[in-house]
C-alpha positions as CSV (number, residue, x, y, z in Angstrom):
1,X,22.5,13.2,-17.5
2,X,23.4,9.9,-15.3
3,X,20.9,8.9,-13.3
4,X,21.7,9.5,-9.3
5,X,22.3,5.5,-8.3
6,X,19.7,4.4,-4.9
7,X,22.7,2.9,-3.1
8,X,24.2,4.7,-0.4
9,X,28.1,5.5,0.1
10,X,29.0,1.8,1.4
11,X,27.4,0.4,-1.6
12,X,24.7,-1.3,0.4
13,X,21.6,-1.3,-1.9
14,X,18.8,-0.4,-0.2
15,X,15.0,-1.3,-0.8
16,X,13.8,1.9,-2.0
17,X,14.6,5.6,-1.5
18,X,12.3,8.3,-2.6
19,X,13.5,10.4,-5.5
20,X,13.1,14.3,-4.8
21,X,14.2,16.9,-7.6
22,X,13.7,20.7,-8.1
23,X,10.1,20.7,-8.6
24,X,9.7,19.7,-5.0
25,X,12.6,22.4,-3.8
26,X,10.5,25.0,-5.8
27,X,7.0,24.5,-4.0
28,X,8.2,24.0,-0.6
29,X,10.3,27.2,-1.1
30,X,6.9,28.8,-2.2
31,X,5.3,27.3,0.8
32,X,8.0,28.7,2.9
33,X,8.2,31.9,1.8
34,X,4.1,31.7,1.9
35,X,4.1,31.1,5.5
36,X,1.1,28.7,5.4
37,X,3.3,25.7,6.5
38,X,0.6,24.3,8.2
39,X,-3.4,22.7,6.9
40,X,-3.8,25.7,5.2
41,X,-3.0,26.7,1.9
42,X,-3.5,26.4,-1.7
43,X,-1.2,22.9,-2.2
44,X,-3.4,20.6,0.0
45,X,-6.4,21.2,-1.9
46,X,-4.5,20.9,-5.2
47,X,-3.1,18.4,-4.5
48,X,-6.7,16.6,-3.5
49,X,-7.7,17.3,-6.3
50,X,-5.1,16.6,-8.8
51,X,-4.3,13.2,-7.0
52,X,-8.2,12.2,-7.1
53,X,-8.7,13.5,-10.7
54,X,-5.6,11.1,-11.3
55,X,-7.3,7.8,-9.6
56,X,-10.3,8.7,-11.9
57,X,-12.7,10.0,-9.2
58,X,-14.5,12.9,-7.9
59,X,-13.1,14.2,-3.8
60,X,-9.8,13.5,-2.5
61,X,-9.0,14.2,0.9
62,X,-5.4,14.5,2.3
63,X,-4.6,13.0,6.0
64,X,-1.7,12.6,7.9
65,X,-0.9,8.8,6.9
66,X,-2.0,5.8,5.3
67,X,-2.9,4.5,9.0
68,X,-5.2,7.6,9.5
69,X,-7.0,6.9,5.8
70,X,-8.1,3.6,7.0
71,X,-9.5,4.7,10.7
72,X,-10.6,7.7,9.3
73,X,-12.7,6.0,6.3
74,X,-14.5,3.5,8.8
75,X,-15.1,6.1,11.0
76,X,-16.6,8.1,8.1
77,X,-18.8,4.9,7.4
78,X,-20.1,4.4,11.0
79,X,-18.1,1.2,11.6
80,X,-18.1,0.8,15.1
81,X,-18.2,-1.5,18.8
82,X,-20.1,-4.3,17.6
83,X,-19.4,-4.1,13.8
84,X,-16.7,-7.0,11.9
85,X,-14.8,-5.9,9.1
86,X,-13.4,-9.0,6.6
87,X,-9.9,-8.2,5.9
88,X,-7.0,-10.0,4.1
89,X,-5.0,-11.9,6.7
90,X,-1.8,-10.8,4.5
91,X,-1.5,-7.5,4.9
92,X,-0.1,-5.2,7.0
93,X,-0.7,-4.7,10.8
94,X,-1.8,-1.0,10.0
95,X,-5.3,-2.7,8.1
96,X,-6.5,-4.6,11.6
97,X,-5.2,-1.4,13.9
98,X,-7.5,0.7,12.1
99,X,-10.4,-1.6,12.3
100,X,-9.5,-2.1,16.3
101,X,-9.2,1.6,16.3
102,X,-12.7,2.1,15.7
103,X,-13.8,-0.4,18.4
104,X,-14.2,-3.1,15.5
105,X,-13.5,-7.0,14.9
106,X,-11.3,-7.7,12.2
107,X,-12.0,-11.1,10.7
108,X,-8.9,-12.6,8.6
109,X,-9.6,-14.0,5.1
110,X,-7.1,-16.0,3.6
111,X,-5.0,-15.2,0.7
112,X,-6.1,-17.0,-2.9
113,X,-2.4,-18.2,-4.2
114,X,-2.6,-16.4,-8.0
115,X,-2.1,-12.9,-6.7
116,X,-1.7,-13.5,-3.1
117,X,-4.1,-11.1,-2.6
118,X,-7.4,-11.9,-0.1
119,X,-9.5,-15.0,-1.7
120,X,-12.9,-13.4,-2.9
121,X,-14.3,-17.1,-2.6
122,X,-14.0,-17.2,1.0
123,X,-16.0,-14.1,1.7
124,X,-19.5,-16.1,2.0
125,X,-17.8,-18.2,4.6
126,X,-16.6,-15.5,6.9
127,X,-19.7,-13.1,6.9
128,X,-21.8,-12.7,10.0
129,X,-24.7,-10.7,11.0
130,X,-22.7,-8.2,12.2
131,X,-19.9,-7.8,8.9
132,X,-20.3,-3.8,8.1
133,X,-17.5,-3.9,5.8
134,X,-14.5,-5.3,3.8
135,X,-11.4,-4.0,3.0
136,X,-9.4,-5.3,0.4
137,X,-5.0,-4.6,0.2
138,X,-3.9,-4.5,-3.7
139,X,-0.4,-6.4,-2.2
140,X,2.7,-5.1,-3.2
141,X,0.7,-3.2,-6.2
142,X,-1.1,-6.0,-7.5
143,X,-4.5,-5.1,-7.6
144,X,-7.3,-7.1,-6.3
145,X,-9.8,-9.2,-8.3
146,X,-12.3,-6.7,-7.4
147,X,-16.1,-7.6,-9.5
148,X,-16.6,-10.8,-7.0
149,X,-15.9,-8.7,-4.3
150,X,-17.9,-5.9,-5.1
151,X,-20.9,-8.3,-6.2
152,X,-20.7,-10.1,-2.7
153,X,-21.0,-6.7,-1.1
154,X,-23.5,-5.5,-2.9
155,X,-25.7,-8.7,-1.8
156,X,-25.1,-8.0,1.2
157,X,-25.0,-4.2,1.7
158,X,-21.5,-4.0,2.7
159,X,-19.1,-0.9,2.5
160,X,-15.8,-1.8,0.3
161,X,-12.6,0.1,1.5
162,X,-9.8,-0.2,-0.9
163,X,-6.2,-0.2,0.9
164,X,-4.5,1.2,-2.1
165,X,-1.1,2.3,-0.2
166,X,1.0,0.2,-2.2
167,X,-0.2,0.4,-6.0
168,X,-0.4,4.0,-7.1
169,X,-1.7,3.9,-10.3
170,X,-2.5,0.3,-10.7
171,X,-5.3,-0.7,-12.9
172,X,-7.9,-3.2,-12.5
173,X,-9.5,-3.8,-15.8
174,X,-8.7,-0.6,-17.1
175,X,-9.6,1.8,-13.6
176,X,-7.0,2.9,-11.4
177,X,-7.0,1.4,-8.1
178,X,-8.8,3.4,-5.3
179,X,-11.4,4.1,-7.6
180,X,-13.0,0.5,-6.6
181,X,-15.3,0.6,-3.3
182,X,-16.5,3.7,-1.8
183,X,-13.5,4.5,-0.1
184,X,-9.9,4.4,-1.3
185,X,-7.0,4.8,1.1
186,X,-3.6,6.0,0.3
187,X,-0.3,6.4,1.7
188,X,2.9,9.0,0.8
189,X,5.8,7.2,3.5
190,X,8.8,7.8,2.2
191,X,9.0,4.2,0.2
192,X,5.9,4.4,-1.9
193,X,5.6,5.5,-5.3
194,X,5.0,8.7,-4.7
195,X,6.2,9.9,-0.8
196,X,5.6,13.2,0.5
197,X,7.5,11.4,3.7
198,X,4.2,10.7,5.8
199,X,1.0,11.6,4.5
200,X,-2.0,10.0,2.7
201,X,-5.3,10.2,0.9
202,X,-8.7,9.1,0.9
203,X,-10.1,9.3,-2.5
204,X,-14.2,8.8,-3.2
205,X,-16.7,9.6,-6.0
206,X,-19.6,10.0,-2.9
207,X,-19.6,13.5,-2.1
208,X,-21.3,13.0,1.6
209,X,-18.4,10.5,2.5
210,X,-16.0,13.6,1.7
211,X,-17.7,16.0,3.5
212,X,-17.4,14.4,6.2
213,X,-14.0,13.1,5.7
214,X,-13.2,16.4,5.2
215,X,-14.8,17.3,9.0
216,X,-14.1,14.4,10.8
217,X,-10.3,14.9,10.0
218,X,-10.1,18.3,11.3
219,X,-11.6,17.4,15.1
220,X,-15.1,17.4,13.7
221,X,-15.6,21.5,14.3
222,X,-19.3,22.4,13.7
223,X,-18.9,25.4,10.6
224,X,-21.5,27.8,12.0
225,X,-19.8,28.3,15.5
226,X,-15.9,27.8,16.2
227,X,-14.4,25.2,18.9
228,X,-17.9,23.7,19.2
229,X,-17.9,19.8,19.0
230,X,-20.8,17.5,18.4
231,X,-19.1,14.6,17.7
232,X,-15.3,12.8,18.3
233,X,-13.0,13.8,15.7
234,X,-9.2,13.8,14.7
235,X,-6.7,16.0,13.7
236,X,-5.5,14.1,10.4
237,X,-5.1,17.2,8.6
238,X,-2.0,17.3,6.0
239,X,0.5,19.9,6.1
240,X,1.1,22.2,2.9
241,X,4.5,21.4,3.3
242,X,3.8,17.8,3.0
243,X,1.1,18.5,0.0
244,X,3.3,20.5,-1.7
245,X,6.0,17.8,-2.1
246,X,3.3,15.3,-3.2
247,X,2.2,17.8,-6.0
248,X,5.8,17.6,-7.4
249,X,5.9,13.9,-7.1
250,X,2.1,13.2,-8.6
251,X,3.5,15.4,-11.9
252,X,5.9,12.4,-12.3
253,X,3.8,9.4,-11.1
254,X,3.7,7.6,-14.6
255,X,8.2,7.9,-15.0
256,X,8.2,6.8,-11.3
257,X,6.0,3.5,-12.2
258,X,7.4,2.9,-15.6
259,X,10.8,2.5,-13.5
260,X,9.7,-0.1,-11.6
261,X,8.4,-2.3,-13.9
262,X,12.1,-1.8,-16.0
263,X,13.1,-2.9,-12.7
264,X,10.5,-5.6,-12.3
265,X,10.8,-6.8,-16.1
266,X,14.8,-6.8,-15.8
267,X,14.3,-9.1,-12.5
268,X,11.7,-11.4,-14.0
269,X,14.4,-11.8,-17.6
270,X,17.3,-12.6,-15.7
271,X,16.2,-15.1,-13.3
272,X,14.0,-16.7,-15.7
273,X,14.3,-20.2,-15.1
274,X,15.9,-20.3,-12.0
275,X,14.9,-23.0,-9.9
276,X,12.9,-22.7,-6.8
277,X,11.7,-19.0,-7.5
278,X,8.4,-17.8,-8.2
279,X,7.9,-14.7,-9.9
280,X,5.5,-11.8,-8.6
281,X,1.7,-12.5,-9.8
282,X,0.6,-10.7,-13.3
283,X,-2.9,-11.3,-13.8
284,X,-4.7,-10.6,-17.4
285,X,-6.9,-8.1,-15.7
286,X,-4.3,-6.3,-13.9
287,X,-1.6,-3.5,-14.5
288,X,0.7,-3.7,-11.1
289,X,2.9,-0.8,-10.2
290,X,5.6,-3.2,-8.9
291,X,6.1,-1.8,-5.9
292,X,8.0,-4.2,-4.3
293,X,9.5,-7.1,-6.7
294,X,8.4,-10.0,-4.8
295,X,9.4,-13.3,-4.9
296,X,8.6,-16.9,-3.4
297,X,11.5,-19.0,-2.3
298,X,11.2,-22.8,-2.5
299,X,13.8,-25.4,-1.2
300,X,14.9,-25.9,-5.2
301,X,16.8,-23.2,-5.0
302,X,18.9,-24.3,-2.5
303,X,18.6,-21.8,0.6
304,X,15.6,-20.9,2.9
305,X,14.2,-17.5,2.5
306,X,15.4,-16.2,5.3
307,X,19.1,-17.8,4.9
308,X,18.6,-15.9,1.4
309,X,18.2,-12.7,3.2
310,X,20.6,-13.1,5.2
311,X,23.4,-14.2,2.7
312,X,21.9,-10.7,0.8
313,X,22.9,-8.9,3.4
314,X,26.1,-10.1,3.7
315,X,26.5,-9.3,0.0
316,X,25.7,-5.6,0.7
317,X,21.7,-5.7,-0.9
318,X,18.5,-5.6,1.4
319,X,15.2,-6.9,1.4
320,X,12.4,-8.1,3.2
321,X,10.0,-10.8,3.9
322,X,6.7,-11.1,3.7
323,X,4.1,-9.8,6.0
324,X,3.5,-11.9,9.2
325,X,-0.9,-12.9,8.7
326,X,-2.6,-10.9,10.9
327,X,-4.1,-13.8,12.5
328,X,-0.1,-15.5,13.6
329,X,0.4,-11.8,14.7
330,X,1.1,-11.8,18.9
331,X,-1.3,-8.8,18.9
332,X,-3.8,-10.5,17.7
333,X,-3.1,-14.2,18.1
334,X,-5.4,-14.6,21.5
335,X,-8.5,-13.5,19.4
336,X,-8.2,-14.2,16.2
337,X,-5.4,-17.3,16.1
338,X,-8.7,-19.9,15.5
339,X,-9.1,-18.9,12.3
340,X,-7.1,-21.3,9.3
341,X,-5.5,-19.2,6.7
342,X,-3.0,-21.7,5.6
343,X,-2.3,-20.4,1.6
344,X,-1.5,-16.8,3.5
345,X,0.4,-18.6,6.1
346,X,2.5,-20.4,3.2
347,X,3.1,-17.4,1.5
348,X,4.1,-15.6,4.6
349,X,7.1,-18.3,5.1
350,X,8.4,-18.1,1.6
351,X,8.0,-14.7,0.2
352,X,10.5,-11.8,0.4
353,X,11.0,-8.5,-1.7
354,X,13.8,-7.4,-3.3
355,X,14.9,-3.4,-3.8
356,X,12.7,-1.6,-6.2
357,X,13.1,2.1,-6.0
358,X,12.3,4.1,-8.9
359,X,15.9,5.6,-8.7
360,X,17.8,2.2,-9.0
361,X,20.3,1.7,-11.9
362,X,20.5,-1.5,-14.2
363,X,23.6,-1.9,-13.0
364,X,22.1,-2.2,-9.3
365,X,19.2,-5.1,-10.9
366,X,22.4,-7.2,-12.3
367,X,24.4,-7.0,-9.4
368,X,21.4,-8.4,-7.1
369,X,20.3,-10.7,-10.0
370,X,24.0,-11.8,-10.3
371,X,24.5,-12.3,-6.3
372,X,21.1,-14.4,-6.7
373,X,22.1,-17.1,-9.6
374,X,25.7,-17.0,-7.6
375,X,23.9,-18.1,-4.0
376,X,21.9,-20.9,-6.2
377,X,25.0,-22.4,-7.3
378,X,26.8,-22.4,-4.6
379,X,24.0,-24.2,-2.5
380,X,22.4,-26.2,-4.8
381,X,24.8,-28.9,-5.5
């Protein structure tokens, strides 16, 4: 059977679109005709616990986002008014809301320029008396170098919070991503590797920490008497709808990530050599999912990176830059803009994505790669 191409009618090729089949159609039909459309029902605590067994840990807990994992997670850890939280300045704004969300400081760390992921070497220099936490973003599904971080932690009784929203399924010497700190935070939008359209997941091997995820989540209701509230809580709960979809897509998590790195590999063979582009990062220790193919633009190869988005564009092919740092960010600029994160900041000027959906044909990687090595030529003279 010919695979359904990801470009839409026009022939504009988009970044990613999520690919639903009859698996999904069958379980929300079964949900439908179950009536439990809402929290309850049997497909949000499968799918907890199918998607933790998968990330190689004990409790998962299902939320209403990748934004609500992180908020959810501090809150679970007592991070509070008062409390900073180290995060990588490259990341995006959803990481520094959540800490803000819980009254928190959110200190920027810059970005080490292997992986482009936060610097474990500048953690010593950023802790205060009042650091609680860190939380570290596996960018674009590259994981983290995770042992220094988890050793600096550990010396100084901090709480690790792995932002694992874009690498389903990456490994990290061997363990799946998530499975890192004490908290791992997931999210299902429609563009990730596995999308239930919004939704995400807290995974943890610490039992307590998903008890009271599991409470906290669902406005904190005391079990022995209904509607009766000790403490502030949320209503984060996933739908069965929504956890229904995600069982369907978690039974075919490995064919989704093998795509993208065929896509990713097919990107890195034919613009091999090409000057003035830098590949995405592929550490010894890692397994990325390739969620987005990333790439840095230099002036070799002839256009900026954003007059190379914009010529994509015009060629019918989208893509995207780089997050803005958190600390350049107008939101945060006032209060955090002291702080020098300039390998982030680099990377932030130069780096863009190009489309990476698990549904995208070969045909789809040539006619970008094509459209790329075409735009060198023409400006590099």
């Amino acid at each position: 059977m010919k695979r359904p191409s990801s470009r839409s009618r026009d022939g504009f090729i988009p970044m990613a679109a999520p690919v639903m089949g009859p698996q999904e159609l069958r379980y929300v039909s079964d949900v439908i005709k179950s009536g439990w459309i809402s929290s309850e029902g049997r497909y949000v605590s499968e799918f907890e616990k199918a998607f933790s067994r998968y990330c190689g840990v004990a409790h998962g807990v299902a939320v209403t986002s990748g934004t609500t994992a992180l908020h959810l997670s501090l809150a679970v850890l007592g991070v509070g008014p008062g409390d900073e939280v180290l995060i990588p300045t490259l990341t995006h704004i959803a990481v520094p809301n959540a800490v803000k969300a819980v009254g928190a400081v959110p200190v920027p760390v810059d970005s080490e320029p292997f992986t482009w992921n936060l610097d474990p070497a500048l953690l010593e220099r950023k802790i205060s008396r009042r650091t609680r936490a860190v939380i570290v973003v596996h960018l674009y599904g590259h994981p983290t170098d995770m042992d220094p971080v988890r050793r600096f932690a550990r010396k100084h009784g901090l709480f690790v919070v792995e932002d694992a929203a874009e690498s389903h399924g990456a490994q990290y010497k061997g363990r799946r991503t998530g499975s890192l700190g004490h908290l791992g935070c997931f999210s299902f939008y429609a563009n990730k590797i596995i999308a239930t359209g919004e939704g995400g997941m807290i995974v943890t091997d610490n039992a307590r920490l998903a008890r009271r995820a599991r409470k906290l989540r669902d406005q904190a209701y005391e079990k022995k008497r209904r509607f009766w509230h000790r403490e502030h809580g949320f209503n984060y709960r996933m739908t069965n709808l929504q956890a229904a979809v995600g069982l369907a897509q978690l039974e075919r998590i490995e064919q989704f990530i093998a795509a993208r790195r065929r896509i990713s590999a097919l990107y890195n063979r034919l613009l091999r050599g090409v000057p003035g582009l830098t590949p995405p990062p592929a550490a010894p220790w890692a397994a990325s999912t390739h969620w987005m193919h990333a790439l840095l633009v230099h002036k070799e190869f002839g256009l900026s990176r954003d007059r190379l988005m914009a010529s994509l564009r015009r060629h019918g092919i989208d893509s995207r830059p780089f997050f803005y740092p958190v600390h350049l960010q107008p939101l945060y600029k006032k209060e955090l803009g002291a702080h020098r994160c300039p390998v982030a900041e680099s990377l932030s000027s130069i780096g863009m994505n190009l489309p990476t959906g698990s549904r995208m044909t070969e045909a789809e990687v040539r006619r970008i790669a094509d459209t790329l090595l075409t735009l060198h030529r023409e400006n590099s003279r």
